[in-house]
BAMARVEX-531546 format. One line per field, with one value per residue: x, y, z of N, C-alpha, C, O in turn. Coordinates in Angstrom, 1 decimal. Each point is the difference from the previous one (the first is absolute). Layout:
N
n.x X, ...
n.y Y, ...
n.z Z, ...
ca.x X, ...
ca.y Y, ...
ca.z Z, ...
c.x X, ...
c.y Y, ...
c.z Z, ...
o.x X, ...
o.y Y, ...
o.z Z, ...
! end
This chain:
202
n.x -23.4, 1.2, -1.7, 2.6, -1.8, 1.0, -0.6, 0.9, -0.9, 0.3, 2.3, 0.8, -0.6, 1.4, 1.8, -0.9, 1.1, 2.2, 2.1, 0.0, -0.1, 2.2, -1.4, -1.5, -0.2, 0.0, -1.3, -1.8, 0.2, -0.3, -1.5, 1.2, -1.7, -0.3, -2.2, 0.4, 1.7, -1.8, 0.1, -0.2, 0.0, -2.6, 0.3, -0.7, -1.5, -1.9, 1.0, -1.3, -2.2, -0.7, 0.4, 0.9, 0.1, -1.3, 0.0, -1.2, -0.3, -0.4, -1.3, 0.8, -2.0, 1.1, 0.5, 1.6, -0.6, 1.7, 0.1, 0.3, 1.2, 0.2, 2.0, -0.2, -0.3, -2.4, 2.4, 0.7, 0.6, 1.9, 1.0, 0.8, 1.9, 1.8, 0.6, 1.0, 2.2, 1.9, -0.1, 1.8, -1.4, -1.7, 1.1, -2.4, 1.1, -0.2, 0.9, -0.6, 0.9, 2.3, 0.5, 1.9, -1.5, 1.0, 1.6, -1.5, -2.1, 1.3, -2.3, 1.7, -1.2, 1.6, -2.4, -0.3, 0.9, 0.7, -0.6, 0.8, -1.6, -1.5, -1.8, -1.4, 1.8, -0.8, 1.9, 1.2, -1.3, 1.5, -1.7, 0.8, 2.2, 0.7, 2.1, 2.0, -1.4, 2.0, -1.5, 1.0, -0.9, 0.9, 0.3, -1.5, 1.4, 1.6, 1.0, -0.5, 1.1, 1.3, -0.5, 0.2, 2.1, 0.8, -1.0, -0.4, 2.0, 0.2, -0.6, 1.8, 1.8, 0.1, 1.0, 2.2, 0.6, -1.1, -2.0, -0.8, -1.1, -1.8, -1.6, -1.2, -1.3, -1.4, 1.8, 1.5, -1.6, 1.1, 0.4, -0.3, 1.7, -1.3, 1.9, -1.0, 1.3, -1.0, 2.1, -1.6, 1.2, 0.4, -0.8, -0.3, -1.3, -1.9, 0.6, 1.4, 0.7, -1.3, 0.7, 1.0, -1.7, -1.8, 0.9, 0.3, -2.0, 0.6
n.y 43.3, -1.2, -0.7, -1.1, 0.7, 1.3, -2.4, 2.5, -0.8, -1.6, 0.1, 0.0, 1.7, 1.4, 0.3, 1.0, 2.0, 0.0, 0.4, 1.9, 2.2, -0.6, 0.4, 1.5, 2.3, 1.1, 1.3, 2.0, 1.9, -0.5, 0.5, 1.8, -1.1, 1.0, 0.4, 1.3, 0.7, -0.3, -2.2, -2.1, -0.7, -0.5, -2.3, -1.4, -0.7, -1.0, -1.7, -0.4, 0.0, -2.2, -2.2, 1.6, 0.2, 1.3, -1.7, -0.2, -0.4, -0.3, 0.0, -2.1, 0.3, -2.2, 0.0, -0.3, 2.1, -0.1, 1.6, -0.1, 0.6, 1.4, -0.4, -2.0, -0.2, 1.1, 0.4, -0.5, -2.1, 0.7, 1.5, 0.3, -1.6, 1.1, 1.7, -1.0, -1.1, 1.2, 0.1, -1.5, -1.0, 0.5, -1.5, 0.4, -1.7, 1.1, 0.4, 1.0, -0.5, -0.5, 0.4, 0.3, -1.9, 1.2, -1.3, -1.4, 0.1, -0.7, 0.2, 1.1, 1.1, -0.3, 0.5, -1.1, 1.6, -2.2, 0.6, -2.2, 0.3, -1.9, 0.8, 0.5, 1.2, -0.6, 0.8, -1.5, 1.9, -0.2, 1.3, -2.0, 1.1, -0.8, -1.6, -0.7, -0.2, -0.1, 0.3, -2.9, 0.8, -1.7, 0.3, -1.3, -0.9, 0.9, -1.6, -1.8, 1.0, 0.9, 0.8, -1.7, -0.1, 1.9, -0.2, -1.8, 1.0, 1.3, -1.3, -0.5, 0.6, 1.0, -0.5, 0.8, 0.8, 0.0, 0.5, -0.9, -2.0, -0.6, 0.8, -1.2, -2.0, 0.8, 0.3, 0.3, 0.6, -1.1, 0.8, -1.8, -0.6, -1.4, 0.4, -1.2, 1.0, 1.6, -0.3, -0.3, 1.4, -1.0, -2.0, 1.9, -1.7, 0.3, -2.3, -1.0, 0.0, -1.2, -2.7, 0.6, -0.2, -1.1, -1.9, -0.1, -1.0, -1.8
n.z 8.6, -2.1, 1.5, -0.6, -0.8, -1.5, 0.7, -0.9, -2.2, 1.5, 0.2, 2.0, 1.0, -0.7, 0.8, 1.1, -0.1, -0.5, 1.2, 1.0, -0.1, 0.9, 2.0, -0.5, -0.4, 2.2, 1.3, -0.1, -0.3, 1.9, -1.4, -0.8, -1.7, 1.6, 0.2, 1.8, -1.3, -1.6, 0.6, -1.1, -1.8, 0.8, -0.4, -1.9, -1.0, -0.2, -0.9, -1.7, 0.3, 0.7, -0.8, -1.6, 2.5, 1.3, 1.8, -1.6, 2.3, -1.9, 2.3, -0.2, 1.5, -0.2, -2.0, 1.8, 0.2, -2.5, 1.8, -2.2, 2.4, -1.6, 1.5, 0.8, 2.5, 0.0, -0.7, -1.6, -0.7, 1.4, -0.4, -2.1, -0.2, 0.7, -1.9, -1.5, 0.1, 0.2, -2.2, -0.2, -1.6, 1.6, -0.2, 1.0, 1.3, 1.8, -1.7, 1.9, -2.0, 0.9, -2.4, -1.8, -0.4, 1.8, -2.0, 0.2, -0.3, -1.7, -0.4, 0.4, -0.5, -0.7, 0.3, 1.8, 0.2, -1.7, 2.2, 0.2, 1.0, -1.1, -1.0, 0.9, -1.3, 1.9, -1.6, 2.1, 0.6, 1.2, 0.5, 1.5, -0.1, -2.2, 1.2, -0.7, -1.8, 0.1, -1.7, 0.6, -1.8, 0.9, -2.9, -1.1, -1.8, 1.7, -0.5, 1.5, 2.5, -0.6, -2.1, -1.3, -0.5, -1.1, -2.5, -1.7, -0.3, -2.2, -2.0, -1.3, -1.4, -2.0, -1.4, 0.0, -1.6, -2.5, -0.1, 1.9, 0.2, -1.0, 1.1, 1.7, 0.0, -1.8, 1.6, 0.1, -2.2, 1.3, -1.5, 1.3, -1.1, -0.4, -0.9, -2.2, -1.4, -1.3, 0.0, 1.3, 0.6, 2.5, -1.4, -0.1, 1.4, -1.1, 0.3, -1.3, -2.2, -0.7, 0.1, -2.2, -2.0, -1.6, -0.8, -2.5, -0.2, 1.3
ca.x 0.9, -1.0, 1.1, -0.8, -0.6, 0.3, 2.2, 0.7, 1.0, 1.6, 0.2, -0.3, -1.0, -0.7, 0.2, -0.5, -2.0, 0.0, 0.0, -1.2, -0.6, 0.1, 0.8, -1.0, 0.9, 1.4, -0.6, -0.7, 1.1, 0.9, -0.9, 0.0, 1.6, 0.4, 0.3, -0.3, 0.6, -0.1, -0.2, 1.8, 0.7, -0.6, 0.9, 2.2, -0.6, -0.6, 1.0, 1.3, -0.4, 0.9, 1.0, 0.5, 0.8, -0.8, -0.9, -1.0, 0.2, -1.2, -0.1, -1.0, 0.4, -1.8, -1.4, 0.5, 0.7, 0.8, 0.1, 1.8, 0.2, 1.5, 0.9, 0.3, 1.0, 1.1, 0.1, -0.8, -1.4, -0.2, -0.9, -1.0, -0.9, -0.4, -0.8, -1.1, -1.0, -0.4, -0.9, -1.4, -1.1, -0.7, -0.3, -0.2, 0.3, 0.9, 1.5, 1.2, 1.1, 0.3, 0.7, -0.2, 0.0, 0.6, -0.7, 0.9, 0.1, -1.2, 0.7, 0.0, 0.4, -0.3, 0.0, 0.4, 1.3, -0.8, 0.7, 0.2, 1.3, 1.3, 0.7, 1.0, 0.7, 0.6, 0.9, -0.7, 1.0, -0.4, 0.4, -0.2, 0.1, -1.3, -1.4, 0.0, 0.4, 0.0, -0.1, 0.0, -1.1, 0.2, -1.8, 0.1, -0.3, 0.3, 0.5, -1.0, -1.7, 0.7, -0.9, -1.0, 0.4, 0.8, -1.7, -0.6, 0.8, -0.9, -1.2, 0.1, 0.3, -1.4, -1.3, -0.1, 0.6, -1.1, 0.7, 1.0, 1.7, 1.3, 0.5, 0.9, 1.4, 0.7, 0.8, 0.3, 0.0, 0.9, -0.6, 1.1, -0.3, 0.0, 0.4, -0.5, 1.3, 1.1, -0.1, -0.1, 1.2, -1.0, -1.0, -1.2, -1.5, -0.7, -0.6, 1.4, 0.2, -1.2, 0.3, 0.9, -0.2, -0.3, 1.0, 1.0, 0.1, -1.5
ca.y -1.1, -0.3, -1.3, -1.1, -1.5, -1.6, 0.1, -1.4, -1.3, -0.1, -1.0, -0.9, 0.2, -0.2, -1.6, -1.0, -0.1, -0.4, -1.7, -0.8, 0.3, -0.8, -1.1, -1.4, -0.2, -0.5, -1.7, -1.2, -0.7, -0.7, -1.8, -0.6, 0.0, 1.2, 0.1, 0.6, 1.0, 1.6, 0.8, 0.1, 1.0, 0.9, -0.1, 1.0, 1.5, 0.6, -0.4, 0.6, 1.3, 0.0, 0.4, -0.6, -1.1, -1.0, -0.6, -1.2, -1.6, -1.0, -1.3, -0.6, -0.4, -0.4, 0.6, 2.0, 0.7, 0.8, 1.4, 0.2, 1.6, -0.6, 1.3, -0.5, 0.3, 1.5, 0.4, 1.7, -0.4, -0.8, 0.6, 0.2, -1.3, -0.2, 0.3, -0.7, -1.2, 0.2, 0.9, -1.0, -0.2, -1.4, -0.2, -1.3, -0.9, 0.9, -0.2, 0.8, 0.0, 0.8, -0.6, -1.5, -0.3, -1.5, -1.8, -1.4, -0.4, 0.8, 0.2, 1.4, 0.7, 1.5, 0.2, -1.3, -0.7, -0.4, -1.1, -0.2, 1.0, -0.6, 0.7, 0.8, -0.5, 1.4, -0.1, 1.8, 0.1, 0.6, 1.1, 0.1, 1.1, 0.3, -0.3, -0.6, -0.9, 0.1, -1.0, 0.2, -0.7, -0.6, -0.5, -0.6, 0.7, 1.6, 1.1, 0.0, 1.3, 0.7, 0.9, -0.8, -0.8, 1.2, 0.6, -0.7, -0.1, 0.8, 0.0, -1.1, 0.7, 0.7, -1.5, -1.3, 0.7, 1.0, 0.9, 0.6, -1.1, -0.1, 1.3, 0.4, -0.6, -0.1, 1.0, 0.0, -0.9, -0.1, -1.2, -0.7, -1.2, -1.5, -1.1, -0.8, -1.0, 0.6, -0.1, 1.3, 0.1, 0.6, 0.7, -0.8, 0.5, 0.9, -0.1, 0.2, 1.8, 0.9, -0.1, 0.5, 1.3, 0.0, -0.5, 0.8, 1.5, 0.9
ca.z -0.2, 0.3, 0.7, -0.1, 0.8, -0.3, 0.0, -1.0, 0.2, -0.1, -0.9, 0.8, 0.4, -1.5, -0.4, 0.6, -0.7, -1.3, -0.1, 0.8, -1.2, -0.5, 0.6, -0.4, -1.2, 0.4, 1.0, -1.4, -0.6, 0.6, -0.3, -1.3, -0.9, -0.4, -1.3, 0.7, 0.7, 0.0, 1.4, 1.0, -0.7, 0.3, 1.3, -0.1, -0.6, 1.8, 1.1, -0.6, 0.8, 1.2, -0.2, -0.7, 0.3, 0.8, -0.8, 0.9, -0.5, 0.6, -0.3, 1.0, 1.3, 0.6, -0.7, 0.4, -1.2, 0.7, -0.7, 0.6, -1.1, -0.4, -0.8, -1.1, 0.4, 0.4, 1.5, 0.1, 0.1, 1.1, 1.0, -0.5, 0.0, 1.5, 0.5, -1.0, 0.6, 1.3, 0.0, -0.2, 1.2, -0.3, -1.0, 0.6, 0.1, -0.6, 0.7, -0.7, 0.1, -0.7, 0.2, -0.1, 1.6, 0.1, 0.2, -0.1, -1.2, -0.5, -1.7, -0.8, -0.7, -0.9, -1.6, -0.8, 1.3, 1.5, 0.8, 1.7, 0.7, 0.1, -1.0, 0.6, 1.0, 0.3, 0.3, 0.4, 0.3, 1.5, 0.1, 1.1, -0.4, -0.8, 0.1, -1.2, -0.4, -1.4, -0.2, -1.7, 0.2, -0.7, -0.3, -0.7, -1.0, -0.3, -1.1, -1.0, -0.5, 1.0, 0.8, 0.3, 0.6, 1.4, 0.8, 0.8, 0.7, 1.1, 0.2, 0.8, 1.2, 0.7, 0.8, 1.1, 1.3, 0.4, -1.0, 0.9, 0.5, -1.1, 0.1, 1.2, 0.6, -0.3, -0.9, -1.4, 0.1, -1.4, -0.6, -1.4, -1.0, 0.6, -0.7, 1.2, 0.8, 0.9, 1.6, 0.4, 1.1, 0.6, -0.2, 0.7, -1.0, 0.4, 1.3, 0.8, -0.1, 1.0, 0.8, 0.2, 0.4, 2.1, 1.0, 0.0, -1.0, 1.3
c.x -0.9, 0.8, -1.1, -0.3, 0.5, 1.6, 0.3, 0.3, 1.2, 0.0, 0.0, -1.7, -0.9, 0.7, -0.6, -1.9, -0.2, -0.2, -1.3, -1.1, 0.0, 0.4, -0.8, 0.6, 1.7, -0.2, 0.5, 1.5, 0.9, -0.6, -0.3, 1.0, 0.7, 0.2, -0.8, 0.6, -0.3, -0.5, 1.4, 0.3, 0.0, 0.6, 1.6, -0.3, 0.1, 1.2, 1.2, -0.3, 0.4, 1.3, 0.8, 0.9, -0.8, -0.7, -0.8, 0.4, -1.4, 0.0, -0.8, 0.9, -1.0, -0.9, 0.1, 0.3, 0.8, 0.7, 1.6, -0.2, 1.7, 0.2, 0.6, 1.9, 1.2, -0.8, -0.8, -1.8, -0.1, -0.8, -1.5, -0.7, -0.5, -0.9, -1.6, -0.4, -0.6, -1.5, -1.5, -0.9, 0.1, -0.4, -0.5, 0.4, 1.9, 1.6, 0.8, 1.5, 1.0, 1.4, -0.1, 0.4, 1.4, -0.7, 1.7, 0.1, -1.0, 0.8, -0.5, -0.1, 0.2, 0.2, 0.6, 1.0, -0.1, 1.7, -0.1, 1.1, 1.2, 1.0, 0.8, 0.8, 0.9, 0.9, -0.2, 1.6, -1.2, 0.5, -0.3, -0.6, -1.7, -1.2, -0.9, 0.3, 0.6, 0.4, 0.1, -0.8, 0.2, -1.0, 0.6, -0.5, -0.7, 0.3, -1.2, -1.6, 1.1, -1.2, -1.2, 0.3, 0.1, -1.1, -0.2, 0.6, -0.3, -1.2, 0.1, 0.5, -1.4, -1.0, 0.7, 1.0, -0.8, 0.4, 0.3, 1.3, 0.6, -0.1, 1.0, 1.3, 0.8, 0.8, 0.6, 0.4, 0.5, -1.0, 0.9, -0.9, 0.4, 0.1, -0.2, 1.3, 0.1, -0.5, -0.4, 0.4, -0.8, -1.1, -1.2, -1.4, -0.4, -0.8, 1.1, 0.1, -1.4, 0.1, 1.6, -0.2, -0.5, 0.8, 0.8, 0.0, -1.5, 0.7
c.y -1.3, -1.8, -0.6, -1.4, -1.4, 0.4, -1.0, -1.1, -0.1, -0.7, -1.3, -0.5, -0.2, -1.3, -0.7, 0.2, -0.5, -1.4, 0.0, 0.0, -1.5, -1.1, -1.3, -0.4, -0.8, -1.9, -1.1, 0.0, -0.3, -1.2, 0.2, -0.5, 0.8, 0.5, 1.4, 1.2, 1.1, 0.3, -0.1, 1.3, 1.6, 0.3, 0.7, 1.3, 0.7, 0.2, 1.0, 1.3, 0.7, 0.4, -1.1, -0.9, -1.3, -1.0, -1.1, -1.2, -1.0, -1.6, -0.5, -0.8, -0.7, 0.8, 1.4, 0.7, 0.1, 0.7, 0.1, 1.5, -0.4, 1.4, -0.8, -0.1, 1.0, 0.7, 1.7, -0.7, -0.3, 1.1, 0.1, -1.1, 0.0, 1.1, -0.3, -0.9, 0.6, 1.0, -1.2, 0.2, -1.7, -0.5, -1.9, -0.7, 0.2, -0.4, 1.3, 0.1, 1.3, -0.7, -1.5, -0.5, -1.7, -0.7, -0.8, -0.4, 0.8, -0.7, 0.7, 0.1, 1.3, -0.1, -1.1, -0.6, -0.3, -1.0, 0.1, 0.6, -0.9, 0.3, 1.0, 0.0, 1.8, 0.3, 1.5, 0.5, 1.6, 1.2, 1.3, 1.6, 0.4, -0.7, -0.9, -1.2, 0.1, -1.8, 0.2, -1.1, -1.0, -0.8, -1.1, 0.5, 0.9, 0.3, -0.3, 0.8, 0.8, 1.0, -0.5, -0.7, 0.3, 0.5, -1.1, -0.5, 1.2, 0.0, -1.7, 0.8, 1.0, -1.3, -0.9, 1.5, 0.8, 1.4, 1.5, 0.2, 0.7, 1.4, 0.8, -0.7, -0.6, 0.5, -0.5, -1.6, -0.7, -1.5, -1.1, -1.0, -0.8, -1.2, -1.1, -1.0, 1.1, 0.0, 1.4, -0.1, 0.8, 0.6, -0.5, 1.1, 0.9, 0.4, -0.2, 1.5, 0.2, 0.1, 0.4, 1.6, 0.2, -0.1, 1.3, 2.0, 0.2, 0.4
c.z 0.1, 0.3, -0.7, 1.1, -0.6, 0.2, -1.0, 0.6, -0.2, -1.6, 0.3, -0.3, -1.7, -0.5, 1.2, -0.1, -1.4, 0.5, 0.8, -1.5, -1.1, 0.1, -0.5, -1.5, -0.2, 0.1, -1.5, -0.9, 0.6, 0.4, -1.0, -0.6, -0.6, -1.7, -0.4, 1.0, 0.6, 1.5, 0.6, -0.8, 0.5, 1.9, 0.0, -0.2, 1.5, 0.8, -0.7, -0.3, 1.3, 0.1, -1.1, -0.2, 0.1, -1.7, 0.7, -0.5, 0.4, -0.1, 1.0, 0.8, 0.5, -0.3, 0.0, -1.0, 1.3, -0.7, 0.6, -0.9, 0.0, -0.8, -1.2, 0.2, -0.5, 1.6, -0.2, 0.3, 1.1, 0.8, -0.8, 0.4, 1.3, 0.3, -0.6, 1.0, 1.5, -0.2, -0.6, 0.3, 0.0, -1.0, -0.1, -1.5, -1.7, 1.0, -0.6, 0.6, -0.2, 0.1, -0.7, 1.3, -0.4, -0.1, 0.4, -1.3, -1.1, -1.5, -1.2, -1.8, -1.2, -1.2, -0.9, 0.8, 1.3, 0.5, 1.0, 1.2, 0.4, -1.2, 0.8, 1.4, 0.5, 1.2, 1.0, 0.5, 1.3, -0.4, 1.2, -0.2, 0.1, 0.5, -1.1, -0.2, -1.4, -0.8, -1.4, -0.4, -1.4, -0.4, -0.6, -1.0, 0.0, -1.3, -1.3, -0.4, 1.2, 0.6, 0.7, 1.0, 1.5, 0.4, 0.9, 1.3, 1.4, 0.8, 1.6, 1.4, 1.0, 0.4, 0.8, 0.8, 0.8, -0.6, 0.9, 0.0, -1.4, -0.7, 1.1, 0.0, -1.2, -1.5, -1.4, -0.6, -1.6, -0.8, -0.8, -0.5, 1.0, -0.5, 0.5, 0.6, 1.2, 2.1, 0.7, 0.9, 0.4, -0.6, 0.8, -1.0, 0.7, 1.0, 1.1, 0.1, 0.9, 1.2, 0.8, 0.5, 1.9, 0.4, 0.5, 0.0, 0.8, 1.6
o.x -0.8, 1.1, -1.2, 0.8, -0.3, 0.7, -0.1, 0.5, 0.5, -1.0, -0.5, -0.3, -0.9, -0.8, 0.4, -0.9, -1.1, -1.0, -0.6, -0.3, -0.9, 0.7, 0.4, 0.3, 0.5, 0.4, 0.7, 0.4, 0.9, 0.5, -0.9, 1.1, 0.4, 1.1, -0.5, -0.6, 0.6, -0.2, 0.6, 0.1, 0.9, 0.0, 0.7, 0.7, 0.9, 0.1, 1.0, 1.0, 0.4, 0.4, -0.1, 0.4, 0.3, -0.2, 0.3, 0.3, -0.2, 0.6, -0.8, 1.1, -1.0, -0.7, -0.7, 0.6, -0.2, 0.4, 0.4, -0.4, 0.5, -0.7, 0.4, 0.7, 1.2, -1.0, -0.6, -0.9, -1.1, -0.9, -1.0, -1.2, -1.1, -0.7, -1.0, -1.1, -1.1, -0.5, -1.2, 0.0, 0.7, -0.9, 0.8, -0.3, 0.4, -0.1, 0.6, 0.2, -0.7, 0.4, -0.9, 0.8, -0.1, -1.0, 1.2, 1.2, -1.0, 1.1, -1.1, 0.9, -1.1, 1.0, 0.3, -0.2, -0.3, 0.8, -0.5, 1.2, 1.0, 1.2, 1.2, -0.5, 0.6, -0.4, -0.5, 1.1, -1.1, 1.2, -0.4, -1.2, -0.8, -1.2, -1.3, 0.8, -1.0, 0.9, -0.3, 0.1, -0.4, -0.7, 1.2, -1.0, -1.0, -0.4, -0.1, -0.8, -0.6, -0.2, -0.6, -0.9, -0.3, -0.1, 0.1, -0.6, -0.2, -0.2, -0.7, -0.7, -0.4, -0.8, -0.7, -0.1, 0.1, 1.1, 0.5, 0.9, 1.1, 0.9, 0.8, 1.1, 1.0, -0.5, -1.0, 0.7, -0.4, -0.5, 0.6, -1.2, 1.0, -0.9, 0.3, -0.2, 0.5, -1.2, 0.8, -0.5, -0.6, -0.2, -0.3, 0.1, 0.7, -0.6, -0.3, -0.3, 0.3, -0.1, 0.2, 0.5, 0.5, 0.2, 0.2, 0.8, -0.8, -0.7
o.y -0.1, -0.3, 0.0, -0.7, -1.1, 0.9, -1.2, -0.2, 0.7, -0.2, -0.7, -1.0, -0.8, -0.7, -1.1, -0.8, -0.3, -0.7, -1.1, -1.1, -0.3, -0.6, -1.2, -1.1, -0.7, -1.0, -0.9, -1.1, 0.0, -0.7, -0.9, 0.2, -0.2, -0.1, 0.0, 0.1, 0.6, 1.2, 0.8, 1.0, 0.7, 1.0, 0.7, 0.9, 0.6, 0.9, 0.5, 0.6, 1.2, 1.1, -1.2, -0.5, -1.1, 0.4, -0.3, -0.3, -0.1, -0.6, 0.8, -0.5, 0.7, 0.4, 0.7, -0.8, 0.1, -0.4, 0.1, 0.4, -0.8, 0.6, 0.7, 0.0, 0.0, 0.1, 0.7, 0.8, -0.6, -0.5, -0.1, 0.1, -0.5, -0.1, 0.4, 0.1, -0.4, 0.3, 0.3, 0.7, -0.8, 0.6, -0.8, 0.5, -0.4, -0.3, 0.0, 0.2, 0.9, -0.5, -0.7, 0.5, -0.9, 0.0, 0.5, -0.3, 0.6, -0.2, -0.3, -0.8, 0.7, -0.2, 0.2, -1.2, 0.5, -0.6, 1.0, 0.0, 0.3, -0.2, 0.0, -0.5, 0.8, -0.1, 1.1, -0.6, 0.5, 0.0, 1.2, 0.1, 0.4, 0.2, 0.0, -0.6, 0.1, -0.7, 0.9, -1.0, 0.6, -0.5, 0.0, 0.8, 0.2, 1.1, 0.7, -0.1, -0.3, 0.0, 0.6, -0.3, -0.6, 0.4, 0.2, -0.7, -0.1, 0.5, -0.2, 0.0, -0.2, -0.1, -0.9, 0.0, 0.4, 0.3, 0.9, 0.8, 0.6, 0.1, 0.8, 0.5, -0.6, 0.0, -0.4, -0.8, 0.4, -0.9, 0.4, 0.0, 0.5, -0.8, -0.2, -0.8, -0.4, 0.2, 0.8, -1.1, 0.8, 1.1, -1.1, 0.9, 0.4, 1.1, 0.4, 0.6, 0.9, 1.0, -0.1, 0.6, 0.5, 1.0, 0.5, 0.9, 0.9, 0.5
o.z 0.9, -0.6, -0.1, 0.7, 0.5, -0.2, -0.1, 1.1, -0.8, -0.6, -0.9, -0.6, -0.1, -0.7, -0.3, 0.0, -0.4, -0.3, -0.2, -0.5, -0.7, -0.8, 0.0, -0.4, -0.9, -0.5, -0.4, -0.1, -0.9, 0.9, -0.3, 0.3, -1.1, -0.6, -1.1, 1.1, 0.9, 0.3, 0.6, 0.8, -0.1, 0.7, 0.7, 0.4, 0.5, 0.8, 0.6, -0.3, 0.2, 0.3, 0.3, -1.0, -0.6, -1.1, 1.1, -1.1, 1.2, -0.9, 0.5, -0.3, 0.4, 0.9, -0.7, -0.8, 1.2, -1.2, 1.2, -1.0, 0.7, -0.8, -0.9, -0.9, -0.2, 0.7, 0.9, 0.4, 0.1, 0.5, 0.7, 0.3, 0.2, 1.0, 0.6, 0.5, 0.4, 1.0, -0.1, 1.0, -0.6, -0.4, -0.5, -1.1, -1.1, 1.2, -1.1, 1.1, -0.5, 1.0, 0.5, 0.7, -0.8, 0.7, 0.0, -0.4, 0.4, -0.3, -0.6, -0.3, 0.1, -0.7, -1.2, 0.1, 1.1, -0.9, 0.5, -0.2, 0.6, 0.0, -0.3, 1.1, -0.7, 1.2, -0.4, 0.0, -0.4, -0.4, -0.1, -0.1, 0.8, -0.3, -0.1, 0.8, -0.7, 0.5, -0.8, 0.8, -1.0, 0.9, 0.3, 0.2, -0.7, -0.3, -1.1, -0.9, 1.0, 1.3, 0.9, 0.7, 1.0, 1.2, 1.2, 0.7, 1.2, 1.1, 1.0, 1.1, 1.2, 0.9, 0.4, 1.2, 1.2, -0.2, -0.6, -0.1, 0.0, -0.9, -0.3, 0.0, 0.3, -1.2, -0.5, 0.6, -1.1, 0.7, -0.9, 0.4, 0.6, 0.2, 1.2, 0.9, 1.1, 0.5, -0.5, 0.3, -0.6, 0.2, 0.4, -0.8, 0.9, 0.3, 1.1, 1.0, 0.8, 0.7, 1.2, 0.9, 1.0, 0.8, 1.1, 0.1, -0.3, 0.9
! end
């Protein structure tokens, strides 16, 4: 019988020798103008070998890469993202994240659709039970890209509630058109809903 001397690598373990493998390649395009993909490209590749939920988000921080891993707020990606980040190595002058991280403020947009989260206004209602918040999320000219619209709306919510927050605490979510005469009766923004959540639902 005969043992081997080497111990496979985890899956964990082979996406993080990829990113060390390329981390000088990574550096250089997230200070470039990006005109140029094929290493971020070779990153979703790597990460979505892992596992097919997950995707990379890149940017800078006082000069730091930083590396956000994101189920893309589905909930079957939450243990994968945590067990990805908790298997890191070091990585000098590197920031790894897991999870879009809560801001105060931030401004977003997708694929051509761009507004301010004062554009929007969200109506909640407490689902003690569940442990929930369920909300209706009213846009200003919603009905004029609807899909685009509800993407970047998502994409608002995973960045000021944090994209924890808005996979765990919060439950079902209806979208309206937002008329600009019209009054939203208890509506409050997206950083009220962050702070309702702590309040209410920790």
């Amino acid at each position: 019988m005969i043992f081997s001397l080497f111990k496979k690598s985890t899956k964990e373990e082979n996406f993080w020798n990829w990113v060390v493998k390329n981390k000088t390649k990574l550096e250089a395009f997230i200070h470039s103008d990006f005109q140029d993909y094929s290493i971020y490209n070779g990153l979703t590749k790597a990460i979505k070998k892992y596992n097919p939920l997950l995707f990379p988000e890149m940017t800078l921080s006082e000069k730091k890469v930083v590396l956000i891993i994101t189920p893309d707020g589905m909930k079957d990606g939450i243990i994968p993202t945590q067990q990805l980040f908790d298997a890191k190595p070091n990585l000098e002058n590197w920031i790894v994240k897991k999870f879009r991280q809560p801001n105060d403020d931030i401004s977003l947009n997708f694929d051509g659709i761009e507004f301010p989260i004062s554009d929007m206004k969200i109506r909640t209602e407490i689902d003690e039970e569940q442990e929930k918040v369920h909300i209706e999320i009213y846009i200003r000219n919603l009905d004029a890209n609807p899909e685009k619209s509800k993407a970047l709306a998502f994409l608002y919510l995973d960045h000021i509630l944090g994209e924890f927050n808005t996979i765990t605490k919060v439950g079902s979510i209806d979208f309206i058109q937002w008329n600009t005469d019209d009054i939203i009766r208890d509506g409050i923004s997206i950083l009220e809903l962050r702070k309702l959540i702590e309040r209410e639902l920790y």
